[in-house]
C-alpha positions as YAML, in Angstrom:
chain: A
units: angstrom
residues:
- id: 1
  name: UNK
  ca: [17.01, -7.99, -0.51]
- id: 2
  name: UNK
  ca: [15.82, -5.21, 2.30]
- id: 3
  name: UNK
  ca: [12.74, -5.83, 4.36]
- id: 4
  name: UNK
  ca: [9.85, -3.05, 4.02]
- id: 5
  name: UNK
  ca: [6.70, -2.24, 5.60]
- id: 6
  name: UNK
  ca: [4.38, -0.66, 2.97]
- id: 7
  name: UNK
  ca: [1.46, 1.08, 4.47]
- id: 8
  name: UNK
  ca: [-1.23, 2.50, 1.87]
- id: 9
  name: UNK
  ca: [-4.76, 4.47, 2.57]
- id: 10
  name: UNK
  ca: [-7.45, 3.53, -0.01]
- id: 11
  name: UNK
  ca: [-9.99, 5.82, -0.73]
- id: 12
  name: UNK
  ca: [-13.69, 4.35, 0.83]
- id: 13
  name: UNK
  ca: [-15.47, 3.89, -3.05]
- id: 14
  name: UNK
  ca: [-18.75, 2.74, -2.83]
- id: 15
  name: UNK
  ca: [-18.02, -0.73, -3.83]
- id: 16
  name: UNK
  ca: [-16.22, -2.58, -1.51]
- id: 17
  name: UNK
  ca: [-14.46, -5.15, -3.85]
- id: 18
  name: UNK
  ca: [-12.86, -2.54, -5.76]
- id: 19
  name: UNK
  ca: [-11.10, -1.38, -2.83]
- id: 20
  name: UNK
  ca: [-9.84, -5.33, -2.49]
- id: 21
  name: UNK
  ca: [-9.19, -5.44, -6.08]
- id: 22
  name: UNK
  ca: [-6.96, -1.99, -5.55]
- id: 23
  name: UNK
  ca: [-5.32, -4.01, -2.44]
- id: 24
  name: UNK
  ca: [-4.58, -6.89, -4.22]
- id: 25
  name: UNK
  ca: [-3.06, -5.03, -7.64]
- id: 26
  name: UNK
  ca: [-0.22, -3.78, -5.33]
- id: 27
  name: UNK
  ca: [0.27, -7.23, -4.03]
- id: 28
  name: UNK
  ca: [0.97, -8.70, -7.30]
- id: 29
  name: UNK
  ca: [2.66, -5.33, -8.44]
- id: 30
  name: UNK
  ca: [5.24, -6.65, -5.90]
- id: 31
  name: UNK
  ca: [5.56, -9.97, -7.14]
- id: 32
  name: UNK
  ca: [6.11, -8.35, -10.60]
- id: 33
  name: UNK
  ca: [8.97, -6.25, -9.78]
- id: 34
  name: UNK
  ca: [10.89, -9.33, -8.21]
- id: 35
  name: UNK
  ca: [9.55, -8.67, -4.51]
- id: 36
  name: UNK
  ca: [8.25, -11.00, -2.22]
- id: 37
  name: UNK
  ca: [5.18, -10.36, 0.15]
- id: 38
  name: UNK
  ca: [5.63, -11.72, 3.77]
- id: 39
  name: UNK
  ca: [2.48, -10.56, 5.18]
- id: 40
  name: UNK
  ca: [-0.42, -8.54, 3.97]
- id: 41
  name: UNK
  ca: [-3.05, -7.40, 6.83]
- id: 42
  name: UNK
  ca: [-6.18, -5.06, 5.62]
- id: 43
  name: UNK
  ca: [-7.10, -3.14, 8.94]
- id: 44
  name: UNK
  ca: [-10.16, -1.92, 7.44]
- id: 45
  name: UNK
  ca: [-12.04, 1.78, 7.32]
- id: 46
  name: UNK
  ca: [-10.92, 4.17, 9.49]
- id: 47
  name: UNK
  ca: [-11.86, 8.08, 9.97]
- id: 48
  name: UNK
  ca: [-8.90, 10.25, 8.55]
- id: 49
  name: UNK
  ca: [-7.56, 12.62, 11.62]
- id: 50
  name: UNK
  ca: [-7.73, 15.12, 8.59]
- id: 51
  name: UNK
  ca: [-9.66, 15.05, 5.23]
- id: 52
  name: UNK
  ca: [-6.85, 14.32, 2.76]
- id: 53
  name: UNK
  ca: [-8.17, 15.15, -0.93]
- id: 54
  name: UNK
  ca: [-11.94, 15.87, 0.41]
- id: 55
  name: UNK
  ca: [-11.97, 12.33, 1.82]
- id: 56
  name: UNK
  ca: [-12.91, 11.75, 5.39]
- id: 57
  name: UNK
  ca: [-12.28, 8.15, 5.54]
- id: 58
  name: UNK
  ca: [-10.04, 5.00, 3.87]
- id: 59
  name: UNK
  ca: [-9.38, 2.21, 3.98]
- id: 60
  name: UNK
  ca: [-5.51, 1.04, 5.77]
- id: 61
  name: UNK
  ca: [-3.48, -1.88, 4.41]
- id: 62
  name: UNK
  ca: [-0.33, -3.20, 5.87]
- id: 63
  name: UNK
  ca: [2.34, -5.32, 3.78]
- id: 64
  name: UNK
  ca: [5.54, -6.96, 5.02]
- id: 65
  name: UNK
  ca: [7.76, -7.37, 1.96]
- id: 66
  name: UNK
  ca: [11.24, -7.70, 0.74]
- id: 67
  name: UNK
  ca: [12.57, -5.87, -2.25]
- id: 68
  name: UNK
  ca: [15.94, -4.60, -3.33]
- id: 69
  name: UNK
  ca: [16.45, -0.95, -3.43]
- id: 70
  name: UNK
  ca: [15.79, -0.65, -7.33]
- id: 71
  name: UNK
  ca: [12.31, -1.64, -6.64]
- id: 72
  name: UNK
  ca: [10.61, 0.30, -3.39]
- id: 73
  name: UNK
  ca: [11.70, 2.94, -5.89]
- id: 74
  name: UNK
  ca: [9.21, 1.87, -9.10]
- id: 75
  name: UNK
  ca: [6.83, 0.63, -6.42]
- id: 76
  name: UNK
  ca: [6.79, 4.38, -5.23]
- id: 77
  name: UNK
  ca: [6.38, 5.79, -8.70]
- id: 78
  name: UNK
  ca: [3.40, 3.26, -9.54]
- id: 79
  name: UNK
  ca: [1.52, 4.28, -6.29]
- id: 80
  name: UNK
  ca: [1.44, 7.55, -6.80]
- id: 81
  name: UNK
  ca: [0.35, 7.24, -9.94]
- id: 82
  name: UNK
  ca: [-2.76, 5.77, -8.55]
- id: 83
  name: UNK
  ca: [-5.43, 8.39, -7.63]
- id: 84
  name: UNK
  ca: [-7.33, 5.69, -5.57]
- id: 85
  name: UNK
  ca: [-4.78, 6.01, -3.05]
- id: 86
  name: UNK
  ca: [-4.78, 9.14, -0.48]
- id: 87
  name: UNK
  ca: [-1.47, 8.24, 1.04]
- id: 88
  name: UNK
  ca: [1.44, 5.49, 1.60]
- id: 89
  name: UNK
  ca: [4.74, 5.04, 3.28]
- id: 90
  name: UNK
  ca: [7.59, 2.48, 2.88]
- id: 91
  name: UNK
  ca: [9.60, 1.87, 6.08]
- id: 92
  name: UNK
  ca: [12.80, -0.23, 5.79]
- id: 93
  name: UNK
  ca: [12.67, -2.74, 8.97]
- id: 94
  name: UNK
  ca: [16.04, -3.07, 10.87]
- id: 95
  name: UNK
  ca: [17.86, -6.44, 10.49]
- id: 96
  name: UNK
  ca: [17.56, -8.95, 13.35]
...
């Protein structure tokens, strides 16, 4: 299994715990597709250098994981699905 960082922008709803409860579904989505998360960090709401989908602002969450190649690629497809979130990106970290 490849180490990835997965970086996701949630859209700011009005209800905070949503936007945790959005968070967390992706955490467990990894766990379901045979993943493991290392490290999850939420870095909170930030202003967007650019409205993306008439939003001005989001909220950023950072996960350390490890996945095979199979699954970043099902991960992908189930994010984008989501219209909660305005944008993500899956880096593959170099080996140590």
């Amino acid at each position: 299994m490849t180490k990835y960082e997965i970086m996701f922008i949630v859209k700011a709803l009005s209800d905070g715990e949503a936007v945790k409860k959005i968070a967390e579904n992706y955490q467990k989505l990894i766990e379901t597709i045979n993943g493991k998360v290392l490290d999850f960090k939420e870095m909170g709401e930030k202003k967007l250098a650019y409205p993306i989908k008439k939003e001005v602002s989001g909220y950023y969450y950072v996960m350390q994981v490890e996945l095979a190649k199979d699954e970043v690629a099902e991960f992908n497809r189930k994010i984008r699905l989501d219209e909660n979130v305005l944008r993500h990106l899956v880096i593959r970290l170099d080996e140590e």
